[in-house]
N, C-alpha and C positions, 0 to 999 in steps of 0.2 A: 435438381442440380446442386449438388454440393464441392466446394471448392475448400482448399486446404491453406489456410491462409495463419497469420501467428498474430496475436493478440497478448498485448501487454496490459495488465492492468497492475499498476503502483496503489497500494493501499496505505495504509496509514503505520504509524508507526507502532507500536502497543510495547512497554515495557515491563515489566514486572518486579514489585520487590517494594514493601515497603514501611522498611527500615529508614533509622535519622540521616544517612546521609546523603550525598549528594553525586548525580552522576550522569553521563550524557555520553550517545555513540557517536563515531566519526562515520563519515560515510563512504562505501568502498567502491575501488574501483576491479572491475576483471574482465578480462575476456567475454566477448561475445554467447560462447556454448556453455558461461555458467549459467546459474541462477541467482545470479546478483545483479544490482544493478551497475547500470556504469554511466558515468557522467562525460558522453560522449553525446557532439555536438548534434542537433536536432534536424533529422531529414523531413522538408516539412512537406505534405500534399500541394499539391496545388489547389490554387482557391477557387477555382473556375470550375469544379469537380460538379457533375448535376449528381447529387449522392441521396440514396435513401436512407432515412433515420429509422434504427430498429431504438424502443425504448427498454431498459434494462429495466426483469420483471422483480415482484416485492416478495420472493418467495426463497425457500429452500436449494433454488437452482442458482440462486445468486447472492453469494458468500464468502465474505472475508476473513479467514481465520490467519490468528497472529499469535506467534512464539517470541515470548523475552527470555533471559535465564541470566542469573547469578551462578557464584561458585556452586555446584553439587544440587541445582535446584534450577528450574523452570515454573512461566505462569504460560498460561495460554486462555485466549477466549477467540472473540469475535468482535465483530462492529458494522454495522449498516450500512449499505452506498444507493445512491438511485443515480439515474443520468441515461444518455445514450448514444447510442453508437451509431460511424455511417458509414455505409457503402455505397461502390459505386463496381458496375462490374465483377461481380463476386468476390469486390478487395474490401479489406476495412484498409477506412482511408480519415478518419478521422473518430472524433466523438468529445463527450465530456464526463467524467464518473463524478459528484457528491459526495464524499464520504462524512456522514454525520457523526461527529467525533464522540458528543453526551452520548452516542449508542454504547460503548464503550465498555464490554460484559467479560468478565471471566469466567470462565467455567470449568476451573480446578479449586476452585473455591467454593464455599457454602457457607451461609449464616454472617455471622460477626467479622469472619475473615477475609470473605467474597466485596461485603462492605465497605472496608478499609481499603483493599486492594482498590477497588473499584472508583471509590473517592480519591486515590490517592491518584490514578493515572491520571483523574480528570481535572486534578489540582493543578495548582502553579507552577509546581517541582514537574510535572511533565506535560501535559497539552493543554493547561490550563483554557479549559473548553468553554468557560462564562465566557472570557476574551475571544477564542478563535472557535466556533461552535461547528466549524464545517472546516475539511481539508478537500484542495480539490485537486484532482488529475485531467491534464487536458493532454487528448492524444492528438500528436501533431504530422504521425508518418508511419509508413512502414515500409523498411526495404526488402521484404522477402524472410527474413531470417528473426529481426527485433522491431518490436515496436518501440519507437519514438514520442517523446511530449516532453511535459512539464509536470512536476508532481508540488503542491503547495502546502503549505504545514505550518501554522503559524506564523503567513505573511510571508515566508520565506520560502522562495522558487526558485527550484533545481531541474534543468534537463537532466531527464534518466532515461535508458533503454534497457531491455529487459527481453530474453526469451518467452515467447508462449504458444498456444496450439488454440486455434479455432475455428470453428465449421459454421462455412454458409449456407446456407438454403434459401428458396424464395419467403419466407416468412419466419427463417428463425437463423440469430445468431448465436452459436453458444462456444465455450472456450474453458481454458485452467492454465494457471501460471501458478509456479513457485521460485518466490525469488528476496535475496535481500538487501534492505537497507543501513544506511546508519545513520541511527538519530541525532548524533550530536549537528549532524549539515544540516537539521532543520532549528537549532537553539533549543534541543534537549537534553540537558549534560548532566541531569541530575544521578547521582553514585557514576558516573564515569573515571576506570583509571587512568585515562587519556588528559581529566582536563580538574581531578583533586587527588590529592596524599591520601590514599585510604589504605586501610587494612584489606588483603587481597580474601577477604570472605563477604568485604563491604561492597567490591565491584559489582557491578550491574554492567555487563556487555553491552557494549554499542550497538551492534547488530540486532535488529529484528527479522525475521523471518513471515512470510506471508506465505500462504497457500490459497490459493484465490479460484473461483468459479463463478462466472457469468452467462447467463441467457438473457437474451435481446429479443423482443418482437414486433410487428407492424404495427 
């Protein structure tokens, strides 16, 4: 029996660019049928829910890929999550994702430049990951159309809701979401034209983009 249910998963935020200065995204708001997110108020399940936990698997079926971009240029990698998810009646009705931020990988880079990039996200100037080494997503609702929660980033927690698509079975959850954020609501502002005087080839967009894929199991 498979049911046709929408699964949101908010991953992290990943920017790319790095250059001396300084910059950080704002975070958006839009309609329902985008792929962004939006900072509308949290529909939450009821707690009384007798729900099954599928655990999210350590594999290639469950994958975070993240797009930053400057003027005339993009980075893009990926980053790890574990956690899991619950149902109750062929609904997802809750769950919690990990997203381990040191996972933190490009993969438009190579060698010397893949290093820099890579250190540079995990620095101070953006997720400074020795401090907050884990970001976390807790899903708190769904009404049919978006999934509902909290997404946390550096201490700092946002309700967001977000379009997605996911299939129930009796022993497997699995899903994809594309959708975005902006990093400066979680205090990442570094090259932002939003929040410094820069040179407009210095901006780094606020916006990050995610394209996300989850499987859940017994």
């Amino acid at each position: 029996m498979k049911k046709k249910i929408i699964l949101g998963f908010a991953a992290v935020a990943m920017l790319a660019s790095c250059g001396g200065e300084q910059a950080a995204p704002a975070a958006s708001t839009t309609p329902e049928t985008s792929n962004e997110t939006t900072n509308e108020p949290v529909t939450e399940a009821p707690t009384n829910i007798d729900a099954t936990v599928y655990s999210v698997t350590k594999d290639s079926s469950s994958v975070i890929n993240w797009t930053g971009s400057a003027l005339a240029k993009s980075h893009f990698g990926t980053v790890d999550y574990s956690g899991d998810l619950k149902v109750s009646e062929g609904k997802l009705v809750g769950g919690e994702i990990v997203i381990d931020m040191t996972t933190i990988d490009s993969k438009d880079q190579e060698g010397e430049g893949k290093e820099k990039l890579d250190g540079h996200l995990k620095n101070a100037d953006f997720f400074n990951v020795d401090s907050f080494p884990t970001a976390k997503l807790e899903i708190k609702g769904f009404d049919g159309t978006n999934l509902s929660g909290s997404l946390t980033i550096k201490d700092v927690t946002k309700d967001i809701s977000f379009p997605a698509s996911v299939n129930v079975s009796e022993n497997e959850v699995s899903g994809t979401a594309e959708f975005t954020i902006n990093r400066t609501d979680y205090g990442v502002v570094y090259g932002s034209g939003n929040f410094f005087d820069l040179a407009k080839d210095k901006i780094i967009s606020d916006d990050i983009e995610f394209k996300v894929s989850i499987k859940a199991v017994k």
